[in-house]
N, C-alpha and C positions, 0 to 999 in steps of 0.2 A: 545368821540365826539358824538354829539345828532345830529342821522339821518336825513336827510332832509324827506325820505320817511317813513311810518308806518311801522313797524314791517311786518304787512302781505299783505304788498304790493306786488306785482307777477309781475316784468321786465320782458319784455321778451328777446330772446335771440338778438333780434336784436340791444333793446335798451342796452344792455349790451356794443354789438359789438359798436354803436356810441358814447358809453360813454367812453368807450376805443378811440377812435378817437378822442377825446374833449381832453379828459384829456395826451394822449399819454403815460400811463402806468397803469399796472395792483394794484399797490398799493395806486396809486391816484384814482381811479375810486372806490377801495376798500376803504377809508380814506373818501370819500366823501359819501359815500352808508353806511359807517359803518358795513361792513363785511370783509369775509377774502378773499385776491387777489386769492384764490384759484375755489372760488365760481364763479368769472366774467371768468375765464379762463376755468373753464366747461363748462361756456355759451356760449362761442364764441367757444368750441372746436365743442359744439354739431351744434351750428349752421352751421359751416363748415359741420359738418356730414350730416346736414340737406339740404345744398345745392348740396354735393359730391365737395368744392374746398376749396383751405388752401385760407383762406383772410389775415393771418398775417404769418408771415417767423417767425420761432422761432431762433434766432443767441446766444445762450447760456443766457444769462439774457435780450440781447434787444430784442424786439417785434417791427417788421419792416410789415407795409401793406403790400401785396403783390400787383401788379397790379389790378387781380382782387377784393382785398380787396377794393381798390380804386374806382373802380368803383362802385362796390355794395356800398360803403359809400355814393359816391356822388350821385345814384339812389332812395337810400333809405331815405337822405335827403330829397331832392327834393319832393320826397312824403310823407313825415310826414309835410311837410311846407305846401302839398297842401290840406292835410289832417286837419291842425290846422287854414288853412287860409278858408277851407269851415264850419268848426266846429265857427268861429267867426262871417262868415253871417248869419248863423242861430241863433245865440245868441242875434244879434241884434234887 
């Protein structure tokens, strides 16, 4: 599969975490990025570490939001939209 992104492209761990939320699993998110599901799952693991809270419930192979995961999703939306909608008046 040919990447959407460049090789040395740098997600970060957040965009990871939403791409998991888009896609709802770790080897779609990996199949579309063209790496291994193991790669997104450190990114979201460390993001957790990075906040101090579990945003996804591990249940033996499903990956379920937590509450908080939910929340942080629909925050961190919200401002990547506000983010790309003020990145587009200035372009204008």
């Amino acid at each position: 599969m040919l990447s959407v992104l460049a090789p040395t492209s740098d997600l970060t761990d957040r965009e990871f975490f939403l791409l998991f939320c888009h896609f709802g699993t770790l080897s779609k998110v990996a199949k579309f990025l063209d790496t291994h599901p193991s790669k997104i799952s450190r990114a979201i693991k460390c993001l957790e570490h990075k906040l101090d809270t579990q945003l996804i419930k591990r249940d033996g192979k499903k990956l379920i939001l937590t509450r908080e995961g939910i929340l942080y999703r629909d925050s961190i939306t919200k401002a990547f939209h506000e983010i790309l909608s003020q990145e587009y008046i200035l372009s204008v």
